[in-house]
C-alpha positions, 0 to 999 in steps of 0.5 A: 292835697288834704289826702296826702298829708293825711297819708304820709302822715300815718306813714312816718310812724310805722316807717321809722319803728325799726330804727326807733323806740315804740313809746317815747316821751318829752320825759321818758320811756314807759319801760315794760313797753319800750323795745328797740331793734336798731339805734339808727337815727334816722334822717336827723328828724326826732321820733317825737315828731313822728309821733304826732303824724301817727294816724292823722287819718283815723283821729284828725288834726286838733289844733291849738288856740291861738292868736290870729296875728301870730303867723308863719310864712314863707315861700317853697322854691326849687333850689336850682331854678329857684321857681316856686313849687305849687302844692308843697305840704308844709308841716308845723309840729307844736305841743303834741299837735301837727298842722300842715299847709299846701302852697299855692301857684306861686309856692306861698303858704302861711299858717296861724299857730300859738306862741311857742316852739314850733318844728316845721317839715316840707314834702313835695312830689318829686323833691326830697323830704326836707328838715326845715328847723325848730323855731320860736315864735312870739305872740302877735309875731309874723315869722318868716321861713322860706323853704328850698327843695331839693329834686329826687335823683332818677326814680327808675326802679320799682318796689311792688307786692301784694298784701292779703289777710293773714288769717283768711289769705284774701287780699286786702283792698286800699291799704296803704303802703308807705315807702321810707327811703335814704340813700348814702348822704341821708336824703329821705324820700316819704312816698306812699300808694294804696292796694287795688282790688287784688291787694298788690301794689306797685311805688316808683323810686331811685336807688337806695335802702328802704323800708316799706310798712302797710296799715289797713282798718282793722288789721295791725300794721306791719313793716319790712326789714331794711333792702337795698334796691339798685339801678333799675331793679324790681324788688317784691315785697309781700305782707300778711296782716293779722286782724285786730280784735273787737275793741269791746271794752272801755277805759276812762276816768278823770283827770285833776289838779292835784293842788285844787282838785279842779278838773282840768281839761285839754288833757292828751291821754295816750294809750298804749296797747299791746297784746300776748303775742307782741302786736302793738297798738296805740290810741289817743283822747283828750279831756272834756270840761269836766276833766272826763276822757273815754276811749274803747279798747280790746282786751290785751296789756295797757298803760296810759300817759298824760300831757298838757302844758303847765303840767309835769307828765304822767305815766301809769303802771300797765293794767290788763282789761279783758273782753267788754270790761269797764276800767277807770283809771283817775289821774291827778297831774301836778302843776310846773313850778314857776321859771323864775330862774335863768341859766345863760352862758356863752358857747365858743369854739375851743381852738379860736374862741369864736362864738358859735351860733346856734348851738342848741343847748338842753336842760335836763331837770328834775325835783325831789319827788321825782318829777322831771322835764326838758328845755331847750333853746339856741344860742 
């Protein structure tokens, strides 16, 4: 099961980025790299969580620190039968990090996170996809979120096609082809398969529109346009992948506090790459003790971004690197000032004044120099 959270993982990103934008940021976009091509929301799942399951299978889990009495647990049950469902992959998003769990014969997961707001997502064959909610969750606190699915209409018709190099016409072995499927009411389906030695691939499914993406190692990843497959049909679709170049140079640097000029470490850096010919591609690290990061990179257009708790995010300008060049880039991040002020209030219904209850509300904040952040909360 460790193979399919790892696949419908990197699966999620290349799927929604006809419907999204390519950088987003708890604070903003980075505008010369930001592009749309269709507002959609898609499935009502935020492109941050997205995010987080891009490429699980080339870079891994990190994982929080966390306390060991702090849980979440639940039970996954059909919503018909209401039997449990055995090897369900429960998803937890917090802090740019995703974890996920499988449940056991009798539909049981549990899993150890940091206090805060977590985001919790369930996958399982045969069911569709299901949102489960945003919640908070306190130290030493056990929170209990049982989870029900529903099962897939009829999976009677077929996608297929071959995937090849895009350079030399060969075909690509184990690529892994992902499926993102919706039908009228917003259901989602996540499949995926990979290409046998001919490069084709071949993914059962029910009627509705879809929209199939393909990453290999070592070629850029690409995407379909939206089709509509009905009833019984066997729909092609065909790729061509170009081949990333060499990632022969390197950029690094330190990241500080910019009131003590401490290192700071755990830092998540982001990089974000594209090249003249509009290929897109994206990386990620984290600070050491010394505040020290490094990752390779090919020659092309950058820029980077900075998270980490207790701190206001960063972006910096975009930077050109060329073939085996060295780039430092230092980075010093601004310290949150303390909450040490609330805003409350009650949310009713216009017409009968009654309460309503959870609500969720957003803050929108911004200092004098420019900073700025969001929080959220329900009523």
């Amino acid at each position: 099961m460790k193979r399919e959270a790892e696949s419908i993982g990197i699966a999620l990103i290349f799927l929604l980025l006809p419907f999204s934008i390519f950088n987003v940021g708890t604070h903003g976009t980075h505008q010369d790299f930001s592009f749309t091509q269709d507002n959609k929301n898609v499935a009502s799942i935020e492109w941050d969580d997205f995010q987080l399951f891009a490429r699980q299978n080339e870079f891994g889990n990190r994982f929080l620190a966390y306390s060991q009495d702090t849980l979440v647990c639940g039970y996954v049950t059909d919503e018909i039968s209401n039997e449990p469902i055995e090897n369900a992959t429960v998803y937890i998003i917090q802090n740019y990090t995703i974890s996920n769990v499988t449940t056991d014969e009798n539909g049981f997961y549990s899993m150890n996170v940091a206090a805060g707001k977590i985001t919790i997502y369930c996958n399982a064959i045969g069911y569709y996809l299901k949102y489960v909610g945003e919640y908070e969750i306190k130290e030493h606190e056990i929170l209990w979120v049982n989870i029900s699915m529903e099962r897939t209409s009829p999976q009677n018709s077929t996608v297929c096609g071959y995937v090849k190099n895009a350079t030399t016409d060969e075909p690509i072995k184990n690529a892994m082809v992902s499926l993102y499927w919706e039908d009228a009411s917003n259901r989602t389906i996540w499949n995926y398969t990979y290409t046998d030695e001919n490069g084709f691939y071949a993914m059962h499914i029910p009627a509705g529109e879809i929209i199939v993406a393909v990453d290999a190692t070592g070629y850029f990843y690409n995407y379909s346009e939206r089709y509509y497959i009905g009833n019984n049909e066997t729909l092609w679709i065909n790729f061509s992948l170009v081949p990333q170049p060499p990632k022969n140079s390197v950029v690094c640097g330190y990241v500080k506090d910019v009131t003590t000029n401490e290192p700071i470490e755990g830092v998540r850096i982001h990089l974000h790459w594209r090249d003249e010919m509009g290929h897109y591609d994206w990386n990620y690290t984290y600070t050491d003790k010394k505040g020290f990061y490094s990752m390779k990179v090919a020659a092309g257009i950058i820029y980077l971004s900075f998270y980490i708790d207790g701190y206001f995010e960063e972006y910096t300008e975009n930077y050109e690197i060329g073939k085996n060049e060295i780039l430092w880039i230092n980075l010093s991040l601004y310290p949150l000032p303390p909450e040490n002020s609330i805003i409350c209030g009650y949310v009713k219904d216009e017409v009968s004044n009654e309460p309503i209850e959870k609500a969720r509300i957003s803050v929108d904040w911004e200092d004098g120099m420019g900073h700025y952040y969001w929080n959220y909360t329900y009523t």
